[in-house]
PDB file as gemmi writes it, atoms N, CA and C in Angstrom:
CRYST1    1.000    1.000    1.000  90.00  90.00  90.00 P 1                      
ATOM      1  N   UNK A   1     107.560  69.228  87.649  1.00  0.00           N  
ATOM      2  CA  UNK A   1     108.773  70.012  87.835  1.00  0.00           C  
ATOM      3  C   UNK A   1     109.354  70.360  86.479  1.00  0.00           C  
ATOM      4  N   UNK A   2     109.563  71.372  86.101  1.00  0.00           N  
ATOM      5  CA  UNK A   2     110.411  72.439  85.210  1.00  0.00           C  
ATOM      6  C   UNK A   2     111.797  71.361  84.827  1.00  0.00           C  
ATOM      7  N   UNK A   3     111.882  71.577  83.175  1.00  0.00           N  
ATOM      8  CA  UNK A   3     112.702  70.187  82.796  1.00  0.00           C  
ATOM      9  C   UNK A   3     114.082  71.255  82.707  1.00  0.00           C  
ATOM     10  N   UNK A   4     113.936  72.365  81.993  1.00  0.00           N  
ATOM     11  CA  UNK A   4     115.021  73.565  81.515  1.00  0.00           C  
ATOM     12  C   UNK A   4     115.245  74.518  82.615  1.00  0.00           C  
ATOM     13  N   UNK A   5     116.725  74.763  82.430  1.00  0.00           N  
ATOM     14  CA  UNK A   5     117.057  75.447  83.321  1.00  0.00           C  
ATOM     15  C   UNK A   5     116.971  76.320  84.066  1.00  0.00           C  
ATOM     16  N   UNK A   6     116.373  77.361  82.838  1.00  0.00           N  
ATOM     17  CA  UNK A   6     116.152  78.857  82.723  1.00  0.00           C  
ATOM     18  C   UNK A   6     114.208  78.931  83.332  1.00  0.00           C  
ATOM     19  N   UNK A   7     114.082  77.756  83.576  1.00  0.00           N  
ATOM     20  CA  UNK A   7     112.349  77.584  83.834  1.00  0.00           C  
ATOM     21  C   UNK A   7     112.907  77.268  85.545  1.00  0.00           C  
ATOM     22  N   UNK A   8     113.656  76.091  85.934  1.00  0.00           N  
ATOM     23  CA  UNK A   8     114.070  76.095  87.003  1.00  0.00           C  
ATOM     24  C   UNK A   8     114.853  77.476  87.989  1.00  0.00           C  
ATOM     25  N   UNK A   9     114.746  78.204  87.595  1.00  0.00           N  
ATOM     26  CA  UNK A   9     115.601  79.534  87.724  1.00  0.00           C  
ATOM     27  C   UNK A   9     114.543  80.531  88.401  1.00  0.00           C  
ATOM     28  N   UNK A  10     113.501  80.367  86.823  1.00  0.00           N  
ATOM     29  CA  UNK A  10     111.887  81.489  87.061  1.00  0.00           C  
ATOM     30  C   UNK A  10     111.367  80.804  88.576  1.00  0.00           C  
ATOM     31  N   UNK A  11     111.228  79.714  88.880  1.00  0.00           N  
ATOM     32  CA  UNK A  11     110.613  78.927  89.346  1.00  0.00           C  
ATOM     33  C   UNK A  11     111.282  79.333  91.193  1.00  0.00           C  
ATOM     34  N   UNK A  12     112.477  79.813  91.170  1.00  0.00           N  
ATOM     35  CA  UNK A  12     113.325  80.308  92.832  1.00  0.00           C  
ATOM     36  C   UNK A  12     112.829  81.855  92.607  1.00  0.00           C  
ATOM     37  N   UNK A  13     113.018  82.271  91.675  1.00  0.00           N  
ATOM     38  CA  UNK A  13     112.718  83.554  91.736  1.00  0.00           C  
ATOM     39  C   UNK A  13     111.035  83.990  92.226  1.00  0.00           C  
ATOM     40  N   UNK A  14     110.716  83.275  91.332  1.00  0.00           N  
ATOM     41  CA  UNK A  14     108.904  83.600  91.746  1.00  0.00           C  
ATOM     42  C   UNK A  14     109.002  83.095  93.488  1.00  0.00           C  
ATOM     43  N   UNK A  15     109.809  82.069  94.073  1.00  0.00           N  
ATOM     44  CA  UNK A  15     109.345  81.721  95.228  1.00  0.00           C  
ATOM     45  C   UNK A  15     109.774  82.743  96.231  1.00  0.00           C  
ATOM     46  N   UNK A  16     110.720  83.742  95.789  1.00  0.00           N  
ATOM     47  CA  UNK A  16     111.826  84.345  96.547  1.00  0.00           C  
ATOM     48  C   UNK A  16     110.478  85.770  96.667  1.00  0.00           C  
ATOM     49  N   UNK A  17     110.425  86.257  95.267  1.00  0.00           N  
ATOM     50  CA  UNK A  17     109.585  87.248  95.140  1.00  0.00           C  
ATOM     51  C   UNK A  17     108.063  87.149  95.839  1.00  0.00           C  
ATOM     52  N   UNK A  18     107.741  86.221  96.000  1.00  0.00           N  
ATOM     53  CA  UNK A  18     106.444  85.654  96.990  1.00  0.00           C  
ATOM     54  C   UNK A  18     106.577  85.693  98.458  1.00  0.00           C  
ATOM     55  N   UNK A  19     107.784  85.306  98.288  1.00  0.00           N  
ATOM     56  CA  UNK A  19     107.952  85.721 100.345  1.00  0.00           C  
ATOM     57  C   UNK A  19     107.691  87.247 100.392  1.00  0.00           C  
ATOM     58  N   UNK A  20     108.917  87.775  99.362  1.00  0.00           N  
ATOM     59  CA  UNK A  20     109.414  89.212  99.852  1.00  0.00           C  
ATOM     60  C   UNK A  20     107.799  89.785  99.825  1.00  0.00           C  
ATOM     61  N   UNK A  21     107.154  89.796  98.923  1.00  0.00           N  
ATOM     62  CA  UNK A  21     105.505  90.352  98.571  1.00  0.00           C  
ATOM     63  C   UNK A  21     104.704  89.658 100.010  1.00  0.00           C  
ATOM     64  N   UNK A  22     104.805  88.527 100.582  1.00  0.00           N  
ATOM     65  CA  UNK A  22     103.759  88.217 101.662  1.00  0.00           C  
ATOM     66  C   UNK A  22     104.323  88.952 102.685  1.00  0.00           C  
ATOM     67  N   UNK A  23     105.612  89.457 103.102  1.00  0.00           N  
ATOM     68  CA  UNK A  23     106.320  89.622 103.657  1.00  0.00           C  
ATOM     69  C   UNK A  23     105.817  91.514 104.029  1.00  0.00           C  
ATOM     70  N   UNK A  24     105.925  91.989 103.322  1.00  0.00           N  
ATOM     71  CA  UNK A  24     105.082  93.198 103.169  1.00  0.00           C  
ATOM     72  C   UNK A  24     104.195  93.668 102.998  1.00  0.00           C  
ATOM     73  N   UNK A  25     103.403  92.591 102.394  1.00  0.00           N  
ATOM     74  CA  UNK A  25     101.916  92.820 102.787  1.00  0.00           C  
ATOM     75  C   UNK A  25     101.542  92.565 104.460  1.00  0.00           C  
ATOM     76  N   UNK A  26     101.868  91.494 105.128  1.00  0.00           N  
ATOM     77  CA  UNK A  26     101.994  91.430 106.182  1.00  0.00           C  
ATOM     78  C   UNK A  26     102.263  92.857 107.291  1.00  0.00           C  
ATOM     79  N   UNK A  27     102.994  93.443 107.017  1.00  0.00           N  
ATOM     80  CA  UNK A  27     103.720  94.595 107.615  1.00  0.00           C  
ATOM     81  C   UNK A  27     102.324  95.612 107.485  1.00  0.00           C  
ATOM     82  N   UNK A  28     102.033  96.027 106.359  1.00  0.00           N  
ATOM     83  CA  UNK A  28     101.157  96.871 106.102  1.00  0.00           C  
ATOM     84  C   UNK A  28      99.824  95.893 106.950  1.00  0.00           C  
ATOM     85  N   UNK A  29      99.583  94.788 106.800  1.00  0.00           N  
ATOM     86  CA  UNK A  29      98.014  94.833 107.861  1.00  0.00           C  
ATOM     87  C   UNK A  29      97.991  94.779 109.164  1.00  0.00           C  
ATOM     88  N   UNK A  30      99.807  94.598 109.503  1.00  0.00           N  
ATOM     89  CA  UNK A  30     100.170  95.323 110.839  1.00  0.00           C  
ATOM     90  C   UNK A  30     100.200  96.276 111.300  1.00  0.00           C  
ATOM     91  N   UNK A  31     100.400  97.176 110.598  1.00  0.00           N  
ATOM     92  CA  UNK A  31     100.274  98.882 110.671  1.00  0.00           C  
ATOM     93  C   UNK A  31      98.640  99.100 110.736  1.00  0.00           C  
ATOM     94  N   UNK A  32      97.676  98.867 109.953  1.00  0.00           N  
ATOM     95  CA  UNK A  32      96.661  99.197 109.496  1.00  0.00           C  
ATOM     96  C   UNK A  32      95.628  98.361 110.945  1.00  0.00           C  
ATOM     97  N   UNK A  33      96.146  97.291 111.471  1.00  0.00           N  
ATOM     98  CA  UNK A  33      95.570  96.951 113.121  1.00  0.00           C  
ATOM     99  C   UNK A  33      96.172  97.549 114.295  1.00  0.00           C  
ATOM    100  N   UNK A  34      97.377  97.953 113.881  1.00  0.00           N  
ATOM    101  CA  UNK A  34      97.905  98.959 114.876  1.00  0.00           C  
ATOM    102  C   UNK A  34      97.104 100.147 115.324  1.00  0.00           C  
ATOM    103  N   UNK A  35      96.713 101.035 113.617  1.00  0.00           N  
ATOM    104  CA  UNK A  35      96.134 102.251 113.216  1.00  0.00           C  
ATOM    105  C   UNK A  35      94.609 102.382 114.236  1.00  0.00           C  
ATOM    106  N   UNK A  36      93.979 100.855 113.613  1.00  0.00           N  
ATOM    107  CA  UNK A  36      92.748 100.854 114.336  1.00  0.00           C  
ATOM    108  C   UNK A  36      92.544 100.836 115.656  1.00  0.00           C  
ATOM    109  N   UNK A  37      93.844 100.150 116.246  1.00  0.00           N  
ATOM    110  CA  UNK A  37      93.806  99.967 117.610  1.00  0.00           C  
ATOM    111  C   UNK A  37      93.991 101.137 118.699  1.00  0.00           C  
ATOM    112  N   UNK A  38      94.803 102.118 117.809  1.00  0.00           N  
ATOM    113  CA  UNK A  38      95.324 103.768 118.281  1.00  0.00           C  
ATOM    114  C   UNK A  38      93.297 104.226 117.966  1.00  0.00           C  
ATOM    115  N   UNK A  39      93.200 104.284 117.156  1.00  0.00           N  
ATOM    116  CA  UNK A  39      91.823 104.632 116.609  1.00  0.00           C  
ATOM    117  C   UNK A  39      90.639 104.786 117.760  1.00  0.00           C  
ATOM    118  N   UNK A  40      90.175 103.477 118.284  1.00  0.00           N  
ATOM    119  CA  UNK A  40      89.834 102.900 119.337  1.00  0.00           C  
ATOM    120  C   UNK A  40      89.881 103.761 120.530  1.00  0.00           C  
ATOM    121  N   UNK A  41      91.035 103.688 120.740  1.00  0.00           N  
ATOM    122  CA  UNK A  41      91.671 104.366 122.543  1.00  0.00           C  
ATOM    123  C   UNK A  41      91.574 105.838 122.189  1.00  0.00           C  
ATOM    124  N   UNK A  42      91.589 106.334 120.824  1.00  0.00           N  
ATOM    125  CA  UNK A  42      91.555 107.611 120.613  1.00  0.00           C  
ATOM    126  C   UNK A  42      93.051 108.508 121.021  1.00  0.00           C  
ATOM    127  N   UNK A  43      93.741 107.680 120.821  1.00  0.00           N  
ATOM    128  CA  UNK A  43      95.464 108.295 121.203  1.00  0.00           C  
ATOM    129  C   UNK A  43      95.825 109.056 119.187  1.00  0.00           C  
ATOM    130  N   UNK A  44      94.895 110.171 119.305  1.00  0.00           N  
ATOM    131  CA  UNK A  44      95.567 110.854 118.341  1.00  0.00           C  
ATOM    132  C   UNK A  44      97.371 110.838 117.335  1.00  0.00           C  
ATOM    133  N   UNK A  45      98.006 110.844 118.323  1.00  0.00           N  
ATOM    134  CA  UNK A  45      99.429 111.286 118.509  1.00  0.00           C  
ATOM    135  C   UNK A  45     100.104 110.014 117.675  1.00  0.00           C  
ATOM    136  N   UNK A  46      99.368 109.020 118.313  1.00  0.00           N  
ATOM    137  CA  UNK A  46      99.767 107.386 117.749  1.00  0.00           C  
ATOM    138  C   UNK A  46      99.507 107.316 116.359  1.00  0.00           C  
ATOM    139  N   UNK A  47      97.879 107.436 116.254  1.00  0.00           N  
ATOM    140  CA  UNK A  47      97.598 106.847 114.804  1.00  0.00           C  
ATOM    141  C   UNK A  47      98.049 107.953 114.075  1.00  0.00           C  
ATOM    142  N   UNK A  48      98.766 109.229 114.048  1.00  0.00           N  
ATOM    143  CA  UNK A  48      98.605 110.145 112.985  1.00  0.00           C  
ATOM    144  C   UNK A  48     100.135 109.123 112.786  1.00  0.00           C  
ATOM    145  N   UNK A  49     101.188 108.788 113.956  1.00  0.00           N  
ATOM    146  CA  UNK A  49     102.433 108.586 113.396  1.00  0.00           C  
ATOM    147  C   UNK A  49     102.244 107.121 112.660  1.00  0.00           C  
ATOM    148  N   UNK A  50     101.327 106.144 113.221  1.00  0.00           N  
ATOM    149  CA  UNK A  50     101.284 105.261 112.641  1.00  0.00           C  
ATOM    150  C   UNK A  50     100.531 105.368 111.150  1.00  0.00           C  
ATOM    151  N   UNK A  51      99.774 106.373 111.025  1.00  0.00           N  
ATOM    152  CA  UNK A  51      99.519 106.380 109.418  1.00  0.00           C  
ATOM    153  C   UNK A  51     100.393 106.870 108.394  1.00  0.00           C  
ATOM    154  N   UNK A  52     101.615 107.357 109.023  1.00  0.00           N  
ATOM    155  CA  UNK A  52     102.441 107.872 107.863  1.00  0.00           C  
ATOM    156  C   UNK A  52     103.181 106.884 107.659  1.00  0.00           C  
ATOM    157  N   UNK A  53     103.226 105.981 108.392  1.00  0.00           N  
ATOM    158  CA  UNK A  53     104.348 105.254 108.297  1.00  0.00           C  
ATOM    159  C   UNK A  53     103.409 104.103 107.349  1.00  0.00           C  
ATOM    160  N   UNK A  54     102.011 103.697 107.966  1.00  0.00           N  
ATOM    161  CA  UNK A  54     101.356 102.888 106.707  1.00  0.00           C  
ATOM    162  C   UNK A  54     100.867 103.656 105.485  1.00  0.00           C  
ATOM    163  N   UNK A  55     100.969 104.668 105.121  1.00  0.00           N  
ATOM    164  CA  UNK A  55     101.186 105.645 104.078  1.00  0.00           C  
ATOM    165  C   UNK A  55     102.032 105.576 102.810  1.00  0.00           C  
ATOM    166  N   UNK A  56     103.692 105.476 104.074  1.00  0.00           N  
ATOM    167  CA  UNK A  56     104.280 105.142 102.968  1.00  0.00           C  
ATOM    168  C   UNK A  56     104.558 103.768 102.311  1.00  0.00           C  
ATOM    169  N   UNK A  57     104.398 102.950 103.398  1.00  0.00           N  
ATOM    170  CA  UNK A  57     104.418 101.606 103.002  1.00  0.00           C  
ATOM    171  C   UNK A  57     103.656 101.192 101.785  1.00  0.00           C  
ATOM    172  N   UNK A  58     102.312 101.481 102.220  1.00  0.00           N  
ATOM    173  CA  UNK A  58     101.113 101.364 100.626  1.00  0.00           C  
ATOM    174  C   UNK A  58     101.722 101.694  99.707  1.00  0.00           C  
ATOM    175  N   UNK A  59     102.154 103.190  99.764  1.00  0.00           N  
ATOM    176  CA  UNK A  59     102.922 103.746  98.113  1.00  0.00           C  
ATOM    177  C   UNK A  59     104.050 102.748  97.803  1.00  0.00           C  
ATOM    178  N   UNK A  60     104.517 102.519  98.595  1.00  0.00           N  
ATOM    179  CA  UNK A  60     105.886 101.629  98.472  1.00  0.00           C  
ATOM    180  C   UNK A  60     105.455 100.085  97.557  1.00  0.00           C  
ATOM    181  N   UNK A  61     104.453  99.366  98.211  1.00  0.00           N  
ATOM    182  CA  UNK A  61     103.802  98.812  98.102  1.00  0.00           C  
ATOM    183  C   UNK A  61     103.214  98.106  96.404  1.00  0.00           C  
ATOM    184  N   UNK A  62     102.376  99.665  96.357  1.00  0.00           N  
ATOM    185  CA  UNK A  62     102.118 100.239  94.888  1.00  0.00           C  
ATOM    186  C   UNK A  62     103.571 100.350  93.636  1.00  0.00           C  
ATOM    187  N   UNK A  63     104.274 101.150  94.227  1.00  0.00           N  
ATOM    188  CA  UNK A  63     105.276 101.384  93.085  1.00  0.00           C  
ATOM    189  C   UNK A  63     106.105  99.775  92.756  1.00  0.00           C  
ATOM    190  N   UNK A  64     105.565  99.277  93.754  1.00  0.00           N  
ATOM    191  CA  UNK A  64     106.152  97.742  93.264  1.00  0.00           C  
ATOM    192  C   UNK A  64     105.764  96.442  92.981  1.00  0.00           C  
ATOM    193  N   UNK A  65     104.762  97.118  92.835  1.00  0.00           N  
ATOM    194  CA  UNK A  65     103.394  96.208  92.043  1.00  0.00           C  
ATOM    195  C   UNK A  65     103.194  95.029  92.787  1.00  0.00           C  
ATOM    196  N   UNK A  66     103.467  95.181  94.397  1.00  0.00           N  
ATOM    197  CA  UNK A  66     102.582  94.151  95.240  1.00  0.00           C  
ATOM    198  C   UNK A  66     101.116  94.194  95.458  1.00  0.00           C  
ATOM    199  N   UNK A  67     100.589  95.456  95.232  1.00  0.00           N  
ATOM    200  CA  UNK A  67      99.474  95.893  95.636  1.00  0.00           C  
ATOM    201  C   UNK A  67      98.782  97.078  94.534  1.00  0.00           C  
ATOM    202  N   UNK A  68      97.706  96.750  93.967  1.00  0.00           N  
ATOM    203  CA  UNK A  68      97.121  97.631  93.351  1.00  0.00           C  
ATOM    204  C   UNK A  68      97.006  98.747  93.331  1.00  0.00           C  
ATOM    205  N   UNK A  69      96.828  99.649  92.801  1.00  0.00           N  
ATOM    206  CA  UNK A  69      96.632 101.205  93.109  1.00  0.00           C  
ATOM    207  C   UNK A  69      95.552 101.690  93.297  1.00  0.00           C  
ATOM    208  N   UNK A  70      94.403 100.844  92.949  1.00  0.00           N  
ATOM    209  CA  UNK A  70      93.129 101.747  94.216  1.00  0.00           C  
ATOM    210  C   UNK A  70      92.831 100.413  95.226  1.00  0.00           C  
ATOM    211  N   UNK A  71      93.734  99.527  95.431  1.00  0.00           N  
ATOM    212  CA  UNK A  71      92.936  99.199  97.149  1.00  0.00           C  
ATOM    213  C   UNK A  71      94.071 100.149  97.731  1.00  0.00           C  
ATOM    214  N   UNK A  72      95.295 100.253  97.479  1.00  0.00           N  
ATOM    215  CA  UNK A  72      96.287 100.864  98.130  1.00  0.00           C  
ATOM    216  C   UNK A  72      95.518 102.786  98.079  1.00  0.00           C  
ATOM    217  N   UNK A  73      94.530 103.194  97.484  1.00  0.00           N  
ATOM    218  CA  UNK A  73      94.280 104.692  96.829  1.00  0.00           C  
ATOM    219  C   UNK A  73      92.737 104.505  98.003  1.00  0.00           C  
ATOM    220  N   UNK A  74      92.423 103.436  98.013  1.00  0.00           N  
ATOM    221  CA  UNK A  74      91.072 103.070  99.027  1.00  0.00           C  
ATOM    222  C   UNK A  74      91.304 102.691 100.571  1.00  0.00           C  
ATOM    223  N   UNK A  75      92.691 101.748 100.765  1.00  0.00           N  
ATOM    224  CA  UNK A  75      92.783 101.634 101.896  1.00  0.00           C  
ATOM    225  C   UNK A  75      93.238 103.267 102.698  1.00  0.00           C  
ATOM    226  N   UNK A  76      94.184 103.670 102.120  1.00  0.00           N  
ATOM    227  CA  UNK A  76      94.628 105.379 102.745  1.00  0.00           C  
ATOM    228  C   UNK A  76      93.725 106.276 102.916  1.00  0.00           C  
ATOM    229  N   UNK A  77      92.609 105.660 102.094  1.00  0.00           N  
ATOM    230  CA  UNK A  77      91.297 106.766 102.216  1.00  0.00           C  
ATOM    231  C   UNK A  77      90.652 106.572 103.139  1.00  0.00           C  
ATOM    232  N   UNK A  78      90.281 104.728 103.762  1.00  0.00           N  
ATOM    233  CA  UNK A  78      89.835 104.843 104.458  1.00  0.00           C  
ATOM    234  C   UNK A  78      90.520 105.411 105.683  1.00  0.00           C  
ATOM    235  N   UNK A  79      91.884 105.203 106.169  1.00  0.00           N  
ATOM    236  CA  UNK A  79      92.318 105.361 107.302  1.00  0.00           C  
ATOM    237  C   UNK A  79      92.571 106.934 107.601  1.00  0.00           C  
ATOM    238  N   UNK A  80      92.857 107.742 106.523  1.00  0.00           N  
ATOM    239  CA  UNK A  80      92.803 109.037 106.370  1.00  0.00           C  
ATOM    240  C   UNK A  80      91.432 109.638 107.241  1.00  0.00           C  
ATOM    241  N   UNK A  81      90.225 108.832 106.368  1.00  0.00           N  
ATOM    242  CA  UNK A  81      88.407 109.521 106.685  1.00  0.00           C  
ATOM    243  C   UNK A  81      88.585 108.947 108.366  1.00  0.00           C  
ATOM    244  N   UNK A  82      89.329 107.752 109.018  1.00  0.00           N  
ATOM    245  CA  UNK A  82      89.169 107.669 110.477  1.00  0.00           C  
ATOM    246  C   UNK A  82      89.601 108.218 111.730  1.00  0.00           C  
ATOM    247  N   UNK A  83      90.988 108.798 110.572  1.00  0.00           N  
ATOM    248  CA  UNK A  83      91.879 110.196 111.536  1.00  0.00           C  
ATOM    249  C   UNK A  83      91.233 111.111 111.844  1.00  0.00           C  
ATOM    250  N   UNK A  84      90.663 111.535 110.779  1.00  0.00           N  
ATOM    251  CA  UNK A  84      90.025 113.212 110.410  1.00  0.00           C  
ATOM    252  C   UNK A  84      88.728 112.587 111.588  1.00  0.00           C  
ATOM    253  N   UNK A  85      87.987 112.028 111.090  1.00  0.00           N  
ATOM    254  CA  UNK A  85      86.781 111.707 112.308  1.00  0.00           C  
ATOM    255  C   UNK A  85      87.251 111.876 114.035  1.00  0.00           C  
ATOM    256  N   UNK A  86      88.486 111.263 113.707  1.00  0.00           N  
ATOM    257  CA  UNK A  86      89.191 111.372 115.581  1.00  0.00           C  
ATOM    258  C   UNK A  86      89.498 112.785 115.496  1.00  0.00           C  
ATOM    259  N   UNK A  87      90.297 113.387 114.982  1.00  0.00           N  
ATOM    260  CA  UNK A  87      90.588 114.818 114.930  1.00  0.00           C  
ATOM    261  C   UNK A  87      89.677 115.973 115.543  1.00  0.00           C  
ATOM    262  N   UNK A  88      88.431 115.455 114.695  1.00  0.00           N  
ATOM    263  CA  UNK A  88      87.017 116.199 115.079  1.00  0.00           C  
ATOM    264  C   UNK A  88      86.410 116.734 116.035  1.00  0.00           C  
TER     265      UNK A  88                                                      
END                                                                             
């Protein structure tokens, strides 16, 4: 355990910032089993609304450095290439 204060401090913050980050990553592989599950049944209407919404989440995601910028640039690609296939 952290003897200084300012180490005891880093130490709530990192734990706080770890929820909020599992916390949203979570959300997004909810969306993204949602996506697949619309995918599946072939309910167009669903997964196009459910991909915008995991769309923006990723970017969101990204701009806040929970998530990399090409799994977040790879995951949209893939779910993008599974729309367009249903679309077809």
């Amino acid at each position: 355990m952290a003897n200084i204060k300012s180490s005891k401090k880093r130490i709530d913050v990192a734990r706080r910032n770890t929820l909020r980050n599992k916390s949203r990553k979570s959300e997004i592989k909810t969306l993204i089993k949602k996506f697949d599950a619309a995918i599946e049944e072939k309910d167009v209407e669903k997964a196009t609304a459910i991909f915008k919404k995991a769309d923006k989440r990723l970017k969101q995601a990204e701009a806040k450095n929970v998530m990399h910028k090409n799994k977040v640039a790879r995951t949209t690609s893939r779910l993008a290439k599974a729309l367009n296939q249903v679309n077809a």
